[in-house]
Phi, psi and omega in degrees: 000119179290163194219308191247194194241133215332251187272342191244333193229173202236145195308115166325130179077359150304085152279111192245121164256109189276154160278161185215016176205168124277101198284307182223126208244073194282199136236132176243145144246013159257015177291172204259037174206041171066195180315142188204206171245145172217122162242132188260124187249107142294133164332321169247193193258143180263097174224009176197166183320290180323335184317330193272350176281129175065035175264132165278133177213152175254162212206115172235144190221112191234111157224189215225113150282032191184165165286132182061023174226153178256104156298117188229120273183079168284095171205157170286281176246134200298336192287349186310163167272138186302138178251120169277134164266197192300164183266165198214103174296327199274352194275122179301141180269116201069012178072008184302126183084341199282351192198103215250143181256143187221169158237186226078008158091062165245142146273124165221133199265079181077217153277005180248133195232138182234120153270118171269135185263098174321137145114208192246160354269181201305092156241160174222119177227164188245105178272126176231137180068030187061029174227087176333123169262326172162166176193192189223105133332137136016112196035027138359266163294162200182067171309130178226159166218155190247091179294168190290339171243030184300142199279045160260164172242065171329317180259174147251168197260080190210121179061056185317312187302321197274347175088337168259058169276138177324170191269182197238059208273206187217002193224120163232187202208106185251145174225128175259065198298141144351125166248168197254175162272135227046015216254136168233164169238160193217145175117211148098069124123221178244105182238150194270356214254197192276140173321316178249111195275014186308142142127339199245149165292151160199114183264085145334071162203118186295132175199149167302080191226019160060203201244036184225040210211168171281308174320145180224142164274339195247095166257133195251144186248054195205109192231143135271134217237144176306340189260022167094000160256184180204147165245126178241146140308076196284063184214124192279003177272199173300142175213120177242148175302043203257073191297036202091039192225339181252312171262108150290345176256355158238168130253148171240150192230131179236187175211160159270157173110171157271358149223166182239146155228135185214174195234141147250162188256114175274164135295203043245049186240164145318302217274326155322305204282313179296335187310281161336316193280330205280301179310329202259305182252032157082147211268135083038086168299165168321135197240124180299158215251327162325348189259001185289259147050131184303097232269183152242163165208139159330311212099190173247321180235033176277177163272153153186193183179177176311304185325289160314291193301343180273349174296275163354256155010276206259006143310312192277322183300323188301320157276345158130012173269111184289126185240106173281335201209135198255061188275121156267125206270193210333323206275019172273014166229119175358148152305138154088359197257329189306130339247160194214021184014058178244101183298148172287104168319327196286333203227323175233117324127322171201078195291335163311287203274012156272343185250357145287331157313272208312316173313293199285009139308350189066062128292133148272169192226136189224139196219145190294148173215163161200169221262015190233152180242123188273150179315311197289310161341081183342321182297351193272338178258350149307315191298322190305308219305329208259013176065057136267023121222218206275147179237142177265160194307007172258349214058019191265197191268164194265110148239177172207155179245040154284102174080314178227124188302149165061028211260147159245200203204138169308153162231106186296350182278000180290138159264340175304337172293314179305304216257357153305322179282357137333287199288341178274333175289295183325327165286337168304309202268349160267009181268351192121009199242103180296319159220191189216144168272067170336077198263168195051181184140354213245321187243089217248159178247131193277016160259079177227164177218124178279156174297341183280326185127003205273148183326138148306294172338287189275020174254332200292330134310320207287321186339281182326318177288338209256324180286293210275008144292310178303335200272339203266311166324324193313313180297338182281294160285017136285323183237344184108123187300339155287027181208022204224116167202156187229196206210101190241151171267308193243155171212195148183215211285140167102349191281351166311320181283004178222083211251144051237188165202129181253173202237030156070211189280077162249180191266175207270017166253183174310292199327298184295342175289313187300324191277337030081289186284324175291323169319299184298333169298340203267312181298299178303342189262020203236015154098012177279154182228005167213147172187168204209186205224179142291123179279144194059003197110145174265279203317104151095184191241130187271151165262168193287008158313278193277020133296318130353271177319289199295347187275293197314297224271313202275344187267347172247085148212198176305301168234147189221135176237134145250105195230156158240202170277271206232007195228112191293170195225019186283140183288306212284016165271356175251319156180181219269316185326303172316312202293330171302307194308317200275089139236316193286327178282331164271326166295295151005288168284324153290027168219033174264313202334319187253016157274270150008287192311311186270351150279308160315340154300313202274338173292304175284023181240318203244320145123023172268146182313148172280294163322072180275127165309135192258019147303284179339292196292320132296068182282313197271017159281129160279341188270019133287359198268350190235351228274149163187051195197018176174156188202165176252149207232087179091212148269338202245359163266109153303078182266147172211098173286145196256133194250017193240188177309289175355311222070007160298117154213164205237144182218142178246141196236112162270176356194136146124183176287090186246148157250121195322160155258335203279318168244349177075359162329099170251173215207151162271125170260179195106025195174139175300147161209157225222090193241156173245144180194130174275219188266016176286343185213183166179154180305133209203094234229095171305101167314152192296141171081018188280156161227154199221090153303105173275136174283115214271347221223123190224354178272345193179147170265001180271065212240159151278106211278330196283316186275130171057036172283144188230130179212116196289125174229138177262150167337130163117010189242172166210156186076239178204150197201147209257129149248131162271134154223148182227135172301187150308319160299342195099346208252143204248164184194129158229159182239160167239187201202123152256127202310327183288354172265057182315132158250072184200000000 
């Protein structure tokens, strides 16, 4: 949100108070983190007594809930109503140890020292390793208020249709950090647009805006920057975005209301930095390695019924295609009914002994679920009557005929609401239904009133997060906390502890596949460490060119689904070729698994992505740094998915001896190259010295990893270097290996 009219004057109907001294410095020991700063800023230069009468001054309060990490505490007025942020599991309770106060207004953290500079002008400035990283400067800090005709557009105009465009207030709280020369930023959730957000507007709110739009279902307050630190926003409401764009020399992040609170993360590695932000608002649990494994899916507005799906099923075993996970999406439930977590009788008739069938396929089973209860629904009117659900300030019920007639929306801050819409999963997972694709979370609305009390504004992101907790608990008590995974679409900070997440509705072409890899590239550097796509496209029926492609790209990530719209997505419907690509790509990935698995491990400990951006992985390439269009896979794999008709593609390899995994081929790196590939291969690249525990098992990803282990090392390394793989039981081996002896 812009404030001002370039550089010198503030927008019409605008009024802005900056801080503009550290007036006063304090040391605290009541801040929620223990010894900290309270520095007192007036709006003016203080220079003489009167100066302090009728003056506005903002209080900034700077402490450390965690090592290396910074709390920084804006507001005007303290009295205002509170806002909560995200919950941060990582944060030390009082702050003990976490921070030592020297004076002269220094904090120091770890490898991170934040300085206030007495007097004028306004400085915060942030050090990691003694090296300034960035800081907040001169009209920085910022009240601003919004006259009734002020030419600005305080909300945004998102999902317009839908009644949940942001709200429209009239007061914020802006903090502007330094951006350097060269300097880039990354992150703010999974947005589709370029990888390096320098240059964009960016609105924090979730919404249902498939993937070929500025709208995000997962938006994150939360950026990283090349120059060794990150930042989150700690506020689940709205937050906008001026990435070098309103300030070319900064960025700035706003808010409504009268305070801001943001955290900084020192480095100076990237992966340092996700470490830190992932230890504070939480790690990714162990994800079961049946769920790496291919998914299938019914589709979305297809026909089907057990019959169908069994087709499928032993279609796909009949050609050598391994399925770990079976789904079904929206319609195994009534029309007009969603959700009423009932199977439709008319089409499955004996849902017990079909999810009993399916088991002895060796399946797991995953069935759609989303947080509204449609009118027609026996449930809807338990739900009104016992106050489950959301209400408007008149006391009826919240409905819409947007997506379900009449439908209302759970109100998760209820916990009787929780755990009644709970007790209906639980009968599912006791018919046999293993997970849940949790879908939708995003259009959720702000003439409401919650049972708890909470801002409609600041639930609308926060929504999302509180639904796919209730759903991720069940699984977890139920099955066990290793068995426990969902397919969630929308999110924001803190939604990395409850994986998997897919990156929702896109169209069936190349195009929407690059974008669709940018989403995701965008989610990982914003602290997600697992996520998987629709293979070929949701929108429209893909040809069998980008079906092809997209099965090879989609079978090297983490997680692979094949689902559509309106089109079933089994390969021998496209042609005999598909059927080879998934066959050569899932046999493949199963014998990645104990490679795979133990980057997934190395995820819920650290909290970095399977799936790497290659800045994360290369901080110190400069020719890595924009790339988004190949990504590494794990550390020691390079993928570059071919996005054209052709098979033309173009890549950057850095520095060293890489090897093909595919031809066993090596390339001198330090330079783009340029492959033609049909649709059987793609670049597909070991980095000099990698090692790759090869799997013995091309039938399942739940293998005894250990048996029949292969353990591959490529050309480009030197010295000896220890790998660990641990089965799917927990029992682990590491062996070491030396890198001047490549067996490739």
């Amino acid at each position: 949100m812009k404030f001002t009219d370039g550089f010198w004057q503030l927008r019409p109907g605008v009024t802005a108070l900056y801080a503009q001294e550290a007036y006063d410095i304090w040391r605290t020991e009541d801040s929620p983190d223990g010894p900290g700063l309270v520095v007192t800023a007036p709006t003016s230069v203080i220079t003489k007594r009167g100066d302090t009468l009728n003056r506005a001054v903002l209080t900034t309060t700077v402490s450390s809930p965690m090592e290396g990490v910074v709390r920084v505490r804006i507001a005007h007025h303290e009295g205002a109503r509170r806002h909560d942020g995200f919950d941060l599991p990582g944060a030390v309770e009082g702050g003990v140890g976490a921070a030592s106060v020297t004076g002269g207004g220094v904090l120091t953290t770890g490898p991170l020292t934040v300085r206030v500079s007495a007097g004028t002008p306004w400085d915060l400035s942030f050090e990691v390793d003694g090296r300034r990283v960035t800081g907040s400067g001169p009209r920085a800090q910022g009240y601003l208020q919004l006259a009734g005709d002020a030419q600005v557009d305080p909300g945004i105009v998102d999902n317009a249709r839908a009644g949940s465009a942001a709200p429209r207030p009239r007061t914020f709280v802006h903090e502007q950090l330094d951006l350097g020369v060269g300097e880039l930023i990354y992150g703010l959730g999974e947005r589709f647009g370029p990888l390096v957000k320098n240059g964009q507007t960016v609105d924090i709110w979730n919404a249902d805006g498939g993937t070929s739009s500025e709208q995000a279902y997962k938006n994150v307050p939360f950026h990283l920057s090349n120059r060794g630190y990150g930042v989150l926003v700690n506020d689940p409401g709205h937050v906008s975005y001026e990435i070098g764009t309103e300030a070319v020399e900064r960025v700035q992040f706003s808010v409504a209301g009268e305070v801001l609170e943001y955290f900084v993360f020192a480095g100076p590695t990237p992966k340092q930095v996700i470490e830190r932000y992932t230890a504070l608002t939480g790690r990714p649990p162990v994800v079961p390695a049946w769920s790496y494994g291919l998914w299938l899916s019914t589709s979305f507005t297809t026909d089907y019924d057990e019959q169908t799906v069994t087709s499928f099923i032993d279609e796909m075993a009949a050609r050598e295609l391994p399925v770990s996970v079976f789904h079904f999406d929206c319609f195994w439930m009534r029309e007009f009914n969603w959700c009423d977590f009932e199977w439709d009788p008319r089409t499955f008739p004996d849902p017990h002994g079909m999810l009993a069938r399916l088991h002895e396929k060796d399946l797991r089973v995953c069935v759609w679920v989303n947080p509204y209860i449609a009118q027609r629904s026996p449930l809807f009117r338990e739900a009104a009557d016992r106050g489950f659900l959301v209400r408007r300030p008149d006391g009826s019920v919240w409905q819409w005929d947007l997506w379900q007639a009449g439908m209302g929306l759970v109100d998760f801050t209820n916990p009787d609401a929780t755990a009644w819409y709970q007790s209906h999963l639980r009968r599912l997972v006791a018919q046999g239904v293993d997970c849940f694709k949790t879908d939708f979370g995003e259009r959720i609305p702000l003439d409401v009133e919650y049972s708890d009390g909470s801002d409609p504004s600041r639930m609308h992101n926060r929504y999302t997060q509180l639904y796919n907790k209730a759903v991720h608990d069940v699984l977890v008590q139920e099955r066990g906390a290793g068995d426990a995974v969902l397919f969630a679409r929308s999110a924001t900070a803190g939604g990395q502890t409850m994986p998997v997440h897919w990156g929702g509705d896109s169209t069936s072409t190349f195009v929407s596949m690059a974008e669709t890899l940018r989403g995701g590239l965008s989610l990982a550097l914003s602290g997600f460490a697992f996520w998987s796509h629709d293979i070929g496209g949701f929108e429209g029926t893909p040809d069998a060119g980008v079906y092809k492609r997209w099965t090879a790209f989609g079978l090297l990530g983490s997680h692979s689904r094949f689902h559509g719209s309106q089109s079933y997505r089994v390969p021998w419907m496209f042609d005999d070729e598909a059927v080879e690509v998934t066959r050569i790509f899932t046999h493949l990935k199963m014998r990645l698994m104990p490679y795979l698995h133990q980057v997934g491990l190395d995820a819920a400990a650290t909290g970095i992505p399977l799936m790497r951006p290659m800045p994360l992985e290369f901080p110190d390439d400069p020719a890595a740094a924009y790339l988004d269009r190949q990504y590494m896979l794990g550390s020691e794999l390079l993928v570059a998915p071919v996005f054209t008709e052709s098979g033309e593609v173009d890549f950057y390899l850095p520095a060293g001896t890489w090897t093909s995994l595919l031809t066993g081929d090596t390339v001198e790196g330090g330079r783009w190259l340029r492959e033609t590939h049909g649709y059987l291969s793609l670049p597909l690249y070991a980095r000099p010295g990698a090692v790759i525990p090869w799997g013995a098992r091309v039938d399942r990803p739940d293998y005894d990893y250990l048996q029949g282990l292969t353990i591959r090392v490529f050309p480009g390394g030197t010295g000896s270097r220890g790998v660990t793989v641990t089965a799917p039981d927990g029992i682990a081996q590491t062996f070491t290996v030396d890198l001047g002896q490549p067996t490739e």
